[in-house]
C-alpha positions as CSV (number, residue, x, y, z in Angstrom):
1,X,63.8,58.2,34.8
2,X,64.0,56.8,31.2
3,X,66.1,54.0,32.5
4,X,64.3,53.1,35.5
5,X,60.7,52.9,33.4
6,X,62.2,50.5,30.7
7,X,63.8,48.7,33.6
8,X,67.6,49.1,33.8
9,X,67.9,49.6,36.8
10,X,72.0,49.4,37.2
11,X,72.2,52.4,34.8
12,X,69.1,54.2,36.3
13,X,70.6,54.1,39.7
14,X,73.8,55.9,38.8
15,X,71.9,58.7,36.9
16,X,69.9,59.0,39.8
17,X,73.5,59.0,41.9
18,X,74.9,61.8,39.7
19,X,71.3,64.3,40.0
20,X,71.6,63.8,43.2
21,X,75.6,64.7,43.6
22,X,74.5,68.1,41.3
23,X,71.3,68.9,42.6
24,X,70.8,67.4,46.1
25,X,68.4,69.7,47.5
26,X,65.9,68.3,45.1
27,X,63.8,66.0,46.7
28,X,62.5,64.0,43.4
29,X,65.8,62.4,42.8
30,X,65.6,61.2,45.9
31,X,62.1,59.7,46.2
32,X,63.2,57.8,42.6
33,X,66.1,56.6,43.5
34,X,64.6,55.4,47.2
35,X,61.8,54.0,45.1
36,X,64.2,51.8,42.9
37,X,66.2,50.5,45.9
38,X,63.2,49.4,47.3
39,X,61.9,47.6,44.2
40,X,65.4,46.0,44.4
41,X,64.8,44.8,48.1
42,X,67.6,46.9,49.2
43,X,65.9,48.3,51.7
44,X,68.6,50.0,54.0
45,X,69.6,52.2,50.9
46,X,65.6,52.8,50.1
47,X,65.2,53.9,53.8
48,X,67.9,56.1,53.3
49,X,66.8,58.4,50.4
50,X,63.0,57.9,51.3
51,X,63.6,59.6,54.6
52,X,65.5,62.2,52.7
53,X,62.3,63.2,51.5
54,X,60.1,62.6,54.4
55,X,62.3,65.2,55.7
56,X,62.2,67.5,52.7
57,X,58.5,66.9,52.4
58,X,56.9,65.6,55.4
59,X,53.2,66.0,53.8
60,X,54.5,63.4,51.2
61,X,51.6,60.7,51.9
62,X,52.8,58.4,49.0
63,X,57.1,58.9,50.5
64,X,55.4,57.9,54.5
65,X,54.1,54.7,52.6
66,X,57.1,53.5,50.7
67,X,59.5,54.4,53.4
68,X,57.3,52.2,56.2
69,X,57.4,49.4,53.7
70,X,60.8,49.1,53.9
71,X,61.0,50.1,57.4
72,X,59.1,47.3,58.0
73,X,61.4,44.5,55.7
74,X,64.2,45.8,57.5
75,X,62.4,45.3,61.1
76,X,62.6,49.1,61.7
77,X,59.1,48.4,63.4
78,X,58.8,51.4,66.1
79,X,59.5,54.0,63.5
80,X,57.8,52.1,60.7
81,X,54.7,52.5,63.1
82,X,54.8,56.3,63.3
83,X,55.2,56.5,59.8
84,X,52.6,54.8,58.6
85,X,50.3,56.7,61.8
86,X,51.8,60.0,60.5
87,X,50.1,58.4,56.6
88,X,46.9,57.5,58.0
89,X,46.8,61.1,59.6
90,X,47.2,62.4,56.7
91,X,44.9,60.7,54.5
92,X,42.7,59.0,56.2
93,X,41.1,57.5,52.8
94,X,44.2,55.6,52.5
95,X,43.7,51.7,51.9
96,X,47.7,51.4,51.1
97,X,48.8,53.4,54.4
98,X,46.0,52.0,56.8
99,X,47.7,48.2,55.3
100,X,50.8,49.2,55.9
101,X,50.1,50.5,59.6
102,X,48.4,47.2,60.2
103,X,51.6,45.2,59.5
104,X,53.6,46.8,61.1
105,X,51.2,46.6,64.0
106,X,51.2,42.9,63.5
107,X,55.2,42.8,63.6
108,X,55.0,44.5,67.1
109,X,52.5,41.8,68.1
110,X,49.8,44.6,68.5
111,X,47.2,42.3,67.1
112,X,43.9,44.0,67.7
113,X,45.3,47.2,66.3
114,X,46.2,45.7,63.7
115,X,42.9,43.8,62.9
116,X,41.2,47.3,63.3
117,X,44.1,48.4,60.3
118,X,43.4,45.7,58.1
119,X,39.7,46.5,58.6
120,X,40.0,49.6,57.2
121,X,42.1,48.8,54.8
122,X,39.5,46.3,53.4
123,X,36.7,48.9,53.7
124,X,38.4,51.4,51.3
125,X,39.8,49.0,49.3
126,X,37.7,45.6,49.0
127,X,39.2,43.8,46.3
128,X,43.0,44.1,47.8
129,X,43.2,40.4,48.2
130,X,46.6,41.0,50.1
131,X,45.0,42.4,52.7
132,X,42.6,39.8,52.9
133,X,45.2,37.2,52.9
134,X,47.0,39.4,56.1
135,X,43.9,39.2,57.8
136,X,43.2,35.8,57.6
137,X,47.0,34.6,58.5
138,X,46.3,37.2,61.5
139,X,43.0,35.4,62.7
140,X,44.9,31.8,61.9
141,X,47.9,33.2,64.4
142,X,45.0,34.4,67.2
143,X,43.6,30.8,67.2
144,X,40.8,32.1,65.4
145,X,40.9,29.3,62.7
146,X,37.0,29.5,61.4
147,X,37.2,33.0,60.7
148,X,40.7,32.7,59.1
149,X,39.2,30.2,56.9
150,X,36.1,32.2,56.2
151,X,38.6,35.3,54.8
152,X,40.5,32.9,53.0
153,X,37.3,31.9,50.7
154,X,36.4,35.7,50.0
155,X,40.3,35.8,48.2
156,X,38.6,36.6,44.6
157,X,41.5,36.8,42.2
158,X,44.2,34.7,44.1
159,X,46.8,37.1,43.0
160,X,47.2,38.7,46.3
161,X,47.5,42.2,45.0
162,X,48.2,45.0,47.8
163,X,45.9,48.5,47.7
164,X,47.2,50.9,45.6
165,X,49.6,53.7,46.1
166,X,48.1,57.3,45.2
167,X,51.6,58.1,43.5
168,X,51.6,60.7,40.7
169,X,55.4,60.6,40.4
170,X,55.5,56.8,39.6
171,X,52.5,56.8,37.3
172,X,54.5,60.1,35.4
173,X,57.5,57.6,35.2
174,X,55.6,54.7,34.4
175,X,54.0,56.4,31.4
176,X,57.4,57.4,30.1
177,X,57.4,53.6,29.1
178,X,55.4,53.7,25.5
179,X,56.3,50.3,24.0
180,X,54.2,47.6,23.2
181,X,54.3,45.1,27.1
182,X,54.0,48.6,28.7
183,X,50.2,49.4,26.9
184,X,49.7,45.4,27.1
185,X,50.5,45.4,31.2
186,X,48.4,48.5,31.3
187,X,45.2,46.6,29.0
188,X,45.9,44.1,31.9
189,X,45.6,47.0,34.7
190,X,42.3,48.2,33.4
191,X,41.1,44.7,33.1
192,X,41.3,44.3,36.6
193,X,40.0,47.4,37.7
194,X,37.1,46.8,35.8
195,X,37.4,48.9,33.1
196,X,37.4,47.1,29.9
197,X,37.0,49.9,27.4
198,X,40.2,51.3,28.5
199,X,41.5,48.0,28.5
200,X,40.8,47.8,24.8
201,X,42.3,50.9,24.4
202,X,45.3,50.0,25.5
203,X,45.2,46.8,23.5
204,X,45.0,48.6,20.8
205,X,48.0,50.9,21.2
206,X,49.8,47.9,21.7
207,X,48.6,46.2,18.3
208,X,49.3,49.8,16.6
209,X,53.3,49.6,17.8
210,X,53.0,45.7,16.4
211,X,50.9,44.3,14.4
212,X,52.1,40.8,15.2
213,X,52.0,41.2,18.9
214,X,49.5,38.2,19.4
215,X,49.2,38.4,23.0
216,X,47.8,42.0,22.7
217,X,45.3,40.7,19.7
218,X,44.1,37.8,21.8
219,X,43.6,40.1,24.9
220,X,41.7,42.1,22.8
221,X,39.7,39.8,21.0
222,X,38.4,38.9,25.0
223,X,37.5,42.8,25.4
224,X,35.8,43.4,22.1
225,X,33.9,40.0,22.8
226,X,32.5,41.5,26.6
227,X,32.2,44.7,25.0
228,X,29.5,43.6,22.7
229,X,31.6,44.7,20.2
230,X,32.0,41.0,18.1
231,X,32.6,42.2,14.3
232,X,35.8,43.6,15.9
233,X,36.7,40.9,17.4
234,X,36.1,38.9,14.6
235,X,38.6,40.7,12.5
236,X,41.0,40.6,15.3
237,X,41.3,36.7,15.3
238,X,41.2,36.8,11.4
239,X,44.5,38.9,11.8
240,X,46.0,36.7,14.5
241,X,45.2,33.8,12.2
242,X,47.7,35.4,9.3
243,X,50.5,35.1,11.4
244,X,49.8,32.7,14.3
245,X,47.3,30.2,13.1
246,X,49.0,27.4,15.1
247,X,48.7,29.6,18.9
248,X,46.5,27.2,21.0
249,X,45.8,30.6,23.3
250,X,43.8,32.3,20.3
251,X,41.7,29.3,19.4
252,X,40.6,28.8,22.9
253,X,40.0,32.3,23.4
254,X,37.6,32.5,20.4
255,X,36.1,29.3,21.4
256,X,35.0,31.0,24.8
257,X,33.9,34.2,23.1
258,X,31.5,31.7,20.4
259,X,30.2,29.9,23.2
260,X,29.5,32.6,25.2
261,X,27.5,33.9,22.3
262,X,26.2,30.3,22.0
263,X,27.2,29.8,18.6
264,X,28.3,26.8,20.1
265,X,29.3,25.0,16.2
266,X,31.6,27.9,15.7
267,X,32.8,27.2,19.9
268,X,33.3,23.4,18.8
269,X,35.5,24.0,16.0
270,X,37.7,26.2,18.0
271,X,38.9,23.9,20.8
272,X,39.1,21.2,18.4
273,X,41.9,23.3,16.6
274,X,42.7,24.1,20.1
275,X,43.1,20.3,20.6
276,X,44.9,19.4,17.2
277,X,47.7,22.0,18.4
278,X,47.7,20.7,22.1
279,X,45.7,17.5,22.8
280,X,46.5,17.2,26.3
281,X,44.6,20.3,27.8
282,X,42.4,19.4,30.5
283,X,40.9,22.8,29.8
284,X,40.4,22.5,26.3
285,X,38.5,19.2,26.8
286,X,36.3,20.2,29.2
287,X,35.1,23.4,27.3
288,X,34.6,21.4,24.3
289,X,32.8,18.8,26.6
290,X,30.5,21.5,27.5
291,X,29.7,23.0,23.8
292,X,28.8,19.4,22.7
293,X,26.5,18.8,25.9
294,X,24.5,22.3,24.3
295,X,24.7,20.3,20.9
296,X,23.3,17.5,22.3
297,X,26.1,15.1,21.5
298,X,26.9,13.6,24.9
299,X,28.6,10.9,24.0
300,X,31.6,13.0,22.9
301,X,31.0,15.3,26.1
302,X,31.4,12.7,28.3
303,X,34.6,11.1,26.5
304,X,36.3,14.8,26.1
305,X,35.3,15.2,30.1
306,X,37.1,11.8,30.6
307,X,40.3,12.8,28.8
308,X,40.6,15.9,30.9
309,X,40.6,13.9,33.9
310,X,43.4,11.5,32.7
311,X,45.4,14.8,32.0
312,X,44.4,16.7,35.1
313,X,42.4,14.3,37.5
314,X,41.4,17.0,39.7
315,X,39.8,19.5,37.1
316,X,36.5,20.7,38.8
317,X,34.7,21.4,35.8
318,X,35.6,18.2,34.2
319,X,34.6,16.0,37.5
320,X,31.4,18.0,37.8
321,X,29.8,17.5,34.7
322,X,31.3,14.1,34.7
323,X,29.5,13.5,38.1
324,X,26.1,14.7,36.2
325,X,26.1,12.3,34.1
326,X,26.9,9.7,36.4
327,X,23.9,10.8,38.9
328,X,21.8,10.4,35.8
329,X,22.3,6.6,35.2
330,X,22.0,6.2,39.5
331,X,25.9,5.6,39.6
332,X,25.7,8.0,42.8
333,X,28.7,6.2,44.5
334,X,31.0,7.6,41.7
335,X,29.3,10.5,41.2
336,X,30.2,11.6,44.8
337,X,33.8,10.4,44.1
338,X,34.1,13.1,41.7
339,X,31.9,15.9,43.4
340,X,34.3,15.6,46.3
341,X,37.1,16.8,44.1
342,X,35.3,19.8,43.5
343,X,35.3,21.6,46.9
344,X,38.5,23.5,46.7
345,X,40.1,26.2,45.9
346,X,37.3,27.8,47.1
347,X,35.7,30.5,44.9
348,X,32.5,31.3,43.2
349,X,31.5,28.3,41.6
350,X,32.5,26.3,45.0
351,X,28.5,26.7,45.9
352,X,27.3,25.1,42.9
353,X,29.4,21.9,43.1
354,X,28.8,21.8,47.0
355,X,25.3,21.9,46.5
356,X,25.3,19.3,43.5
357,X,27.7,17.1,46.0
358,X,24.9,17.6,48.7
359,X,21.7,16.4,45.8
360,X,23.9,13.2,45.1
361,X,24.1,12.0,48.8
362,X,20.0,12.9,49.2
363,X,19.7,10.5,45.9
364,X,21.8,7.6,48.1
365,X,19.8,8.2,51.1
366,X,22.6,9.5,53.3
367,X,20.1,12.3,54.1
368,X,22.4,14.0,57.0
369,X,25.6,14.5,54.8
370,X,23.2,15.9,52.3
371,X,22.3,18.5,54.8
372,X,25.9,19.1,55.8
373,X,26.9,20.3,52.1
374,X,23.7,21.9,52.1
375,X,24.4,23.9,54.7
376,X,28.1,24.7,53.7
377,X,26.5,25.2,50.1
378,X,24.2,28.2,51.9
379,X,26.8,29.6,53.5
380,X,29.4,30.4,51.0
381,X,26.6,31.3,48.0
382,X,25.9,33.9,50.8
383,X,29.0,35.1,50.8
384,X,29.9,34.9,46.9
385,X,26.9,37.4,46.8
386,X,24.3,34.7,44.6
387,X,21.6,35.4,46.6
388,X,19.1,33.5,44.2
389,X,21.5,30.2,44.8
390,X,21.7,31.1,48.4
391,X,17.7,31.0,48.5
392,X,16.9,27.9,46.7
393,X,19.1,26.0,48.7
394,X,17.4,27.5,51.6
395,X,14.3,26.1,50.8
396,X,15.7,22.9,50.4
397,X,17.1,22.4,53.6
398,X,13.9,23.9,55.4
399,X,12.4,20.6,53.8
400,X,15.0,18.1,54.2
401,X,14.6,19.4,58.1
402,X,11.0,19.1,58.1
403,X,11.6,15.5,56.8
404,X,14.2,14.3,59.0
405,X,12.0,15.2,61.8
406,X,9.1,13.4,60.8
């Protein structure tokens, strides 16, 4: 178990061989060593041990999952189906095991079903962006293109991360793992669940077991900084600074932590640090173009917005606030040029660009593309949850209606 939770698998695998040769009627060495072969991707030898303990333990909800998933790789679909039904039977509140049944219902072409899984799945577990991403290649395969679209834009993170797996045996392995990347993955963990004082935590721990460890101190700089907690953060990057003052990652991060407490001088002199270590950072430019827009000093914004473009000419914050300015001096023809470069990906600042894309074609009196980004502008505010956006430009389309028809 040591071996599998610092990753050597090779030498894992044949402890796990030999527990099982002296010990086989213990189902644990099994479910580990089914576990690992899956992780592996060699999933014949996963389904093996796995249904050793689905056997020993058929109330094993977490054993049902892992053995359908490889079931499934391996195109075991019928009996991957009656695993994963025997999982959802068992705990209903399943997100992992109601996914898992609704792949393999899509495998045997059983698509409704398998909408209905997905469904579920989503319902228990909203932010699994894997699912998401299932359901939308399932509507995109039933013809069903707008609403395979429309599941595609509600993707929040992009990483595509499946539910997760109620599993007290892996988390008991995975916490036999005490070094630094193992409290820094789980800092990351808590992150994305949400929970940044845990997050912190963790950071911490890592920081303890190395005090040089900059990717743990720049991780927590970000979590002291949203947890209001900025004297510790400031002594953070003052100890990152001893021993990495050239790391472009912890100037930029403090950068965004001054400018989100609008100390936008301090912000400045960060990403021009930031800039002296790496000057071609699209990024970096446009963040510093945005502090000195707050400091008044557009000049430089609009020259630090143009450098990020001839780095990375499709950087949506760069072209938007480029296209600002531009729609200022009545240079809508350009403006729009860059505003169109905005729309994708889509995510939650997609509405605000659409709807500034849909304000420059009103200014060149192309009045019924204005109301087409309008519209789109509407829709997807609606259904990033910015209800205030989502009624402002409501209003504004009731009157560009009201005008048209005049």
């Amino acid at each position: 178990m040591a071996l599998h939770a610092y990753e050597l698998r090779g030498d894992a695998i044949a402890c796990y061989r030999r527990a099982i040769a002296l010990d086989p009627d213990d189902w644990h060495w099994h479910y580990y060593l089914g576990s690992l072969y899956a992780e592996l991707g060699r999933h014949h030898e996963a389904v093996s041990h796995l249904g050793t303990v689905v056997a020993m333990t058929p109330n094993s909800v977490a054993a049902r999952i892992r053995l359908g998933q490889s079931l499934v790789s391996i195109r075991e679909i019928a009996r991957a189906k009656e695993v994963f039904e025997k999982a959802v039977e068992l705990e209903p509140a399943s997100a992992a095991a109601h996914f898992g049944l609704g792949k393999a219902l899509a495998a045997a072409e059983e698509n409704q079903a398998a909408l209905r899984a997905y469904q579920r799945s989503l319902e228990l577990e909203p932010t699994a962006d894997a699912v998401r991403y299932a359901l939308a290649v399932l509507h995109r395969n039933l013809g069903q293109a707008d609403e395979s679209e429309r599941q595609l834009a509600l993707i929040q993170n992009g990483n595509r991360m499946a539910p997760p797996i109620y599993d007290p045996l892996m988390v008991g392995l995975r916490n036999m793992r005490i070094d630094k990347h193992r409290y820094l993955s789980m800092g990351l963990r808590s992150e994305a669940d949400g929970d940044i004082g845990k997050a912190a935590a963790m950071y911490e721990r890592a920081v303890e077991l190395d005090t040089e460890y900059l990717q743990a101190r720049v991780n927590l700089i970000g979590a002291y900084g949203r947890l209001g907690r900025f004297l510790d953060a400031e002594l953070q990057y003052q100890a990152a600074l001893r021993f990495a003052p050239d790391s472009e990652e912890l100037h930029v991060n403090w950068g965004m932590l001054q400018s989100a407490r609008k100390r936008f001088d301090d912000a400045a002199a960060s990403y021009r640090r930031a800039l002296e270590i790496n000057p071609l950072s699209a990024n970096t430019h446009a963040d510093l173009g945005i502090v000195l827009v707050e400091l008044g000093q557009d000049a430089e914004a609009l020259g630090h917005f143009s450098r990020a473009l001839q780095n990375e000419p499709n950087h949506r914050l760069a072209n938007f606030h480029l296209a600002r300015y531009l729609v200022a001096e009545d240079r809508l023809a350009e403006a729009i040029d860059h505003l169109l470069r905005t729309r994708e990906p889509v995510d939650g600042r997609t509405p605000t660009y659409i709807y500034g894309l849909s304000d420059a074609y009103l200014r060149s009196g192309n009045v019924e593309l204005s109301l087409r980004y309008a519209r789109e502008a509407a829709v997807l505010a609606g259904e990033f949850g910015q209800s205030e956006l989502a009624r402002a430009i409501g209003e504004d389309i009731r009157r560009l209606e009201a005008a048209s028809r005049r």
